[in-house]
N, C-alpha and C positions, 0 to 999 in steps of 0.2 A: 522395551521398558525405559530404557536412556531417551527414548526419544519422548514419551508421553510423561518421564520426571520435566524434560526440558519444556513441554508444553504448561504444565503443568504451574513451574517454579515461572514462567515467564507473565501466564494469565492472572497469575497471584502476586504479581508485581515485584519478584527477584529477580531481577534478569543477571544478576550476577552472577547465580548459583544458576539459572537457568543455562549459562553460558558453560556453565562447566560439564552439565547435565548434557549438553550439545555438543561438546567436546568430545563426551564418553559414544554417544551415539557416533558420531564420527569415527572414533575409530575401531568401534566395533563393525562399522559398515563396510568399513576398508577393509578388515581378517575376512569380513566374508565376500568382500567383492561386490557388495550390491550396490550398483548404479546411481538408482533411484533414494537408495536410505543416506548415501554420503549426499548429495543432492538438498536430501531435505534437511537432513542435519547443517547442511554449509547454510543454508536458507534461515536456518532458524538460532544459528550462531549470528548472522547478521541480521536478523527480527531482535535480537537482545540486544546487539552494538545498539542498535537505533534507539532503546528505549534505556540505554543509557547515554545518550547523546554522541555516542562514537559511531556517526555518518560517515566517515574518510573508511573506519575501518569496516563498515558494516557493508559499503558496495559493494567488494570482492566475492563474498559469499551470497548477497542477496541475487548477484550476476548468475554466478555459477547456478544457484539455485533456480531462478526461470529458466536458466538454458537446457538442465536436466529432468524438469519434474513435466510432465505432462501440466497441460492448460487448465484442465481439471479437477484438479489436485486441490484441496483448499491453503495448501501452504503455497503453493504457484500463487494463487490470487493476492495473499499478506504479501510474499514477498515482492513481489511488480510491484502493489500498492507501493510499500514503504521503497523501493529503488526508486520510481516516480518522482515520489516526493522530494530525494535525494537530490534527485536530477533537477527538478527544478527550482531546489533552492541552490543547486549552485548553475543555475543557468543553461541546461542542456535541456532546453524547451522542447527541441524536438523529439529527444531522446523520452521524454517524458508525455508528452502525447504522443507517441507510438505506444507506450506502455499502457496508457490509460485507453485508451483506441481500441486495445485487445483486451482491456478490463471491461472496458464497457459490453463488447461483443461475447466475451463468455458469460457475462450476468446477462444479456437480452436470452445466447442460446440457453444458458441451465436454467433462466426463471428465477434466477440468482438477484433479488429486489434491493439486497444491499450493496453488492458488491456493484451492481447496474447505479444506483444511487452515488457512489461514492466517483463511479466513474465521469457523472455527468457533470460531477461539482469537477473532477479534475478537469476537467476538458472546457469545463469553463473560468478555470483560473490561466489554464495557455489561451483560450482565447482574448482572456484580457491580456496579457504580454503580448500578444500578437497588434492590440489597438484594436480588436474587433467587439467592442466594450457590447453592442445589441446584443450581438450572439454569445458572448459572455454572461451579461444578464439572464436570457433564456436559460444557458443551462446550468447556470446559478438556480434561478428561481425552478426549475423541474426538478434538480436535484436537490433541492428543499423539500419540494415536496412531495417525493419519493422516500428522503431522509425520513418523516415523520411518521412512514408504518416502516419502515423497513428496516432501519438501522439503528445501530446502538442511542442512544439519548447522548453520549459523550460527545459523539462527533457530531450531532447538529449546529450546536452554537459556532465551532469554527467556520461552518459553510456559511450560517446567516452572516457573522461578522465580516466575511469575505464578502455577502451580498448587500452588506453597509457601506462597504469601503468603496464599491462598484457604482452602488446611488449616490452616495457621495460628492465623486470624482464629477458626476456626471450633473450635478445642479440639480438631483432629484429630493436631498434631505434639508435644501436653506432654510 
């Protein structure tokens, strides 16, 4: 029940209280010793750091939480996403396509359209840090348009804006 108040108070946009909500899951998972619920509880204490802007504090648990929860898991998937993201804004490029590598590969194996989606925009923002700006474009532009049935409507415009910024660079928008 702590675990789905923290679901819960997080998707309704309290991540404050969601964090406490995560808290209590946590250590009810501890009294009983189960593996997997401290896992997703540490995962989705650090899902709430993130969406209150505490990334330093949010990697610790978002860590913990991939290395515990099966690949499966739909809170495995949020938490890689948001560590990813983590990672490559503070510049741990590769840290962050491994992550998105394995995001991509459990949304090809479950038929998983969004989380496949979100993966190709990631993979194509390390490709552009990398200077590989074609192959960045590609999965920019594929993961746009995968983004448009598959994914929430919130997250499209930061992909196109990314695949502005891309044609841009490149002498495609003069």
């Amino acid at each position: 029940l702590f675990t789905l108040r923290g679901q819960v108070l997080l998707r309704g946009g309290s991540p404050s209280e969601a964090i406490d909500a995560w808290q209590e899951a946590l250590s009810a998972a501890r009294e009983e010793g189960d593996e997997e619920s401290i896992a997703r509880a540490q995962a989705g204490v650090g899902l709430s750091q993130m969406a209150l802007g505490e990334t330093a504090e949010a990697t610790d648990g978002l860590a913990h939480g991939i290395e515990r929860l099966p690949q499966g898991d739909p809170m495995w998937a949020e938490a890689a996403e948001a560590l990813a993201r983590v990672r490559s804004t503070e510049g741990m490029i590769e840290g962050a396509q491994k992550l998105w590598a394995e995001l991509l590969q459990l949304g090809r194996g479950m038929g998983e359209g969004e989380v496949h989606a979100r993966a190709m925009v990631g993979l194509g923002l390390v490709a552009r840090v990398h200077g590989e700006m074609e192959r960045g474009r590609d999965e920019l532009e594929s993961g746009v348009f995968r983004m448009r049935d598959h994914t929430n409507r919130k997250l499209l415009p930061e992909a196109l804006i990314r695949l502005g910024e891309l044609s841009w660079a490149q002498g495609r928008l003069g």
